[in-house]
C-alpha positions in Angstrom: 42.0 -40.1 54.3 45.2 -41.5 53.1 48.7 -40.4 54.9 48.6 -37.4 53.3 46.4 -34.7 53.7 44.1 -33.6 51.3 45.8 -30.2 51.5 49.0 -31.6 51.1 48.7 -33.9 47.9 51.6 -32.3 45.1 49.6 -30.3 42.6 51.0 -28.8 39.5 49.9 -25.5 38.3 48.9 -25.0 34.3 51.9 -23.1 34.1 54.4 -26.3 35.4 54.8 -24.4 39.2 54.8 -27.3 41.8 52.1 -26.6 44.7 49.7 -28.0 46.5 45.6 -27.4 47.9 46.7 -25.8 51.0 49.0 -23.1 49.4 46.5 -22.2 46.6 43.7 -21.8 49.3 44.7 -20.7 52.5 40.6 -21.1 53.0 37.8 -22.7 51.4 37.8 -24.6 47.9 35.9 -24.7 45.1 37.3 -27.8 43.0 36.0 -28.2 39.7 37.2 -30.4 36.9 37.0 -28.4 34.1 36.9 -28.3 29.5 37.4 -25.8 27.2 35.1 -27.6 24.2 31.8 -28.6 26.7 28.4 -27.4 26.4 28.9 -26.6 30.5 31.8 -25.0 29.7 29.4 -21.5 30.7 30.0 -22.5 33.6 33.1 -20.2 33.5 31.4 -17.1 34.2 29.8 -17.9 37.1 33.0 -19.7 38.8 34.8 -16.7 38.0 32.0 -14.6 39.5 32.1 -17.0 42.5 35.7 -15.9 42.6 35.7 -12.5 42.5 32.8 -12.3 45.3 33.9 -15.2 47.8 38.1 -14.6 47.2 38.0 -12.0 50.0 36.4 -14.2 52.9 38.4 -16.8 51.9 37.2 -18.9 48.8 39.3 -20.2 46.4 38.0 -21.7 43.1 40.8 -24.2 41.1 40.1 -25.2 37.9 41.2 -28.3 36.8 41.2 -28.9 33.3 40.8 -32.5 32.0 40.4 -34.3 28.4 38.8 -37.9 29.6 35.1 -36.2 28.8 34.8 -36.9 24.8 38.1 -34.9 24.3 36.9 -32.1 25.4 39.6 -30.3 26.6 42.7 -31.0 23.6 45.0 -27.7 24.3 48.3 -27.0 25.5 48.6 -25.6 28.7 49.3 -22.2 27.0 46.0 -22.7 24.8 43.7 -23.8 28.0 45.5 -20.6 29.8 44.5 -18.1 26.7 41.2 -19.7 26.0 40.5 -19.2 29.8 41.2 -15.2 30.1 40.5 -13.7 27.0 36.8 -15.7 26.6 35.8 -16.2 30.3 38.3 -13.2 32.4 39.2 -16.5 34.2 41.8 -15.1 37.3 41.4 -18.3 39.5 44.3 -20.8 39.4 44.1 -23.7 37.1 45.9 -27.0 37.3 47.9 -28.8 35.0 45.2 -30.9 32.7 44.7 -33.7 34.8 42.7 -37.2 35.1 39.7 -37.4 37.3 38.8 -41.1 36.8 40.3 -44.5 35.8 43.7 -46.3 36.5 45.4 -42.5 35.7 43.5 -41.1 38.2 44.9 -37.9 40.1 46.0 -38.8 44.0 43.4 -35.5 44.7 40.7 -37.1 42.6 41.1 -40.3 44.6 40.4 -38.8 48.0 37.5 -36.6 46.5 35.6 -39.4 44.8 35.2 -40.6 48.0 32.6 -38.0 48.6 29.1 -38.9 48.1 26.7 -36.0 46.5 23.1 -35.4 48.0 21.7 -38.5 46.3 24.7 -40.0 48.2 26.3 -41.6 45.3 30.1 -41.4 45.7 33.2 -42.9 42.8 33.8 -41.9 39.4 33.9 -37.7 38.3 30.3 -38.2 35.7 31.5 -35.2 33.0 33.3 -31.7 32.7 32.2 -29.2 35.8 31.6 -31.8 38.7 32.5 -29.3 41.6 33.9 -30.4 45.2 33.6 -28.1 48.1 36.3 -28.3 51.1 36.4 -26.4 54.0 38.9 -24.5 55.4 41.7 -27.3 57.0 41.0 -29.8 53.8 38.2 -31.7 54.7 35.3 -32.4 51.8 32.7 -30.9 52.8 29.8 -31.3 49.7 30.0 -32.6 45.8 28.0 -30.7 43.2 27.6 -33.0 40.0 28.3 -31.6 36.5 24.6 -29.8 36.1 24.6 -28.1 38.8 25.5 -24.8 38.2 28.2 -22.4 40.3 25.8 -20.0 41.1 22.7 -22.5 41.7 21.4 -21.9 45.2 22.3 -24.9 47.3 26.3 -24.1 46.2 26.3 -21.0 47.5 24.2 -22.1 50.5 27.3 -24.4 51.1 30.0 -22.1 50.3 28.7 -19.7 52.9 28.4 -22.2 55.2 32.2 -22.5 55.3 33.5 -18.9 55.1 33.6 -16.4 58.0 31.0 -14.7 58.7 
C-alpha cells in the first residue's frame, strides 16, 4: 500500500462531490468498474440487489463508470446518472467516469490491480464489471473478474465473509 490508504484516495462522485472510499462505505465495498453500452451491463440488477440486501450490515457497492472498454460508456455524467435509475433503479453511489488501466490510470485502480483473482492473476482491469471486494478498514480482500456475476455464489460467499454477523 502506497502512503495513503486505500480508504483515503480523493474520489469524485458522478455528480462532481469530492469524497473518498472511506466516507462512501463506512463498511464493506463492492467496487466495480462499470458501462452503460456492455453486454454485462445486466449486471446492474443484481449489484443493485446486492445493495439493497447487504446496505444494512454494512455493504457498500460504488459503481465506477468507465469508457476504455470499446467506448462503452460515452455519456455525460447526467446521462450515465439517468441511464442508471430509470433502467436499472440504480441507488448505490457512482463515481465520476474514470480510467481503470493504462498511463491514466485512477490512484484507486492502481492499488486494486494489485489484487490477484482466484487464478491469482493480478494487473490490468480485463473489461466492464470486474468487481473488487474490501473489507471493512480498506484492505482488498478478493477480485471477481468481469463474468463473474454479482449474485454468483462465491461473491456472496465473500461478501458475507466480511459483514457482521
Amino acid at each position: 500500500m502506497t502512503d495513503t490508504a486505500l480508504t483515503e484516495i480523493p474520489l469524485t462522485t458522478l455528480d462532481g462531490t469530492p469524497t473518498t472510499l472511506g466516507e462512501l462505505a463506512d463498511g464493506a465495498a463492492l467496487v466495480v468498474n462499470v458501462a452503460s453500452k456492455c453486454g454485462l451491463t445486466p449486471q446492474y440488477t443484481a449489484l443493485e440487489h446486492l445493495a439493497q440486501q447487504y446496505g444494512g450490515r454494512g455493504l457498500t457497492v460504488i459503481g465506477v463508470p468507465c469508457n476504455q472498454f470499446m467506448g462503452q460508456e460515452p455519456g455525460t455524467a447526467e446521462e450515465i446518472q439517468t441511464f442508471c435509475s430509470t433502467t436499472y433503479g440504480v441507488t448505490f453511489p457512482l463515481l465520476a467516469k474514470t480510467e481503470v488501466n493504462g498511463p491514466g490510470r485512477h490512484r484507486l485502480y492502481e492499488e486494486l490491480t494489485q489484487t490477484a483473482d482466484d487464478s491469482g492473476e493480478a494487473g490490468d482491469v480485463q473489461w466492464n464489471f470486474e468487481k473488487f471486494l474490501v473489507a471493512p478498514g480498506g484492505a482488498v480482500v478478493k477480485r471477481f473478474r468481469p463474468r463473474t456475476v454479482p449474485d454468483a455464489p462465491e461473491v456472496i460467499s465473500a461478501i458475507e465473509s466480511v459483514l457482521p454477523q
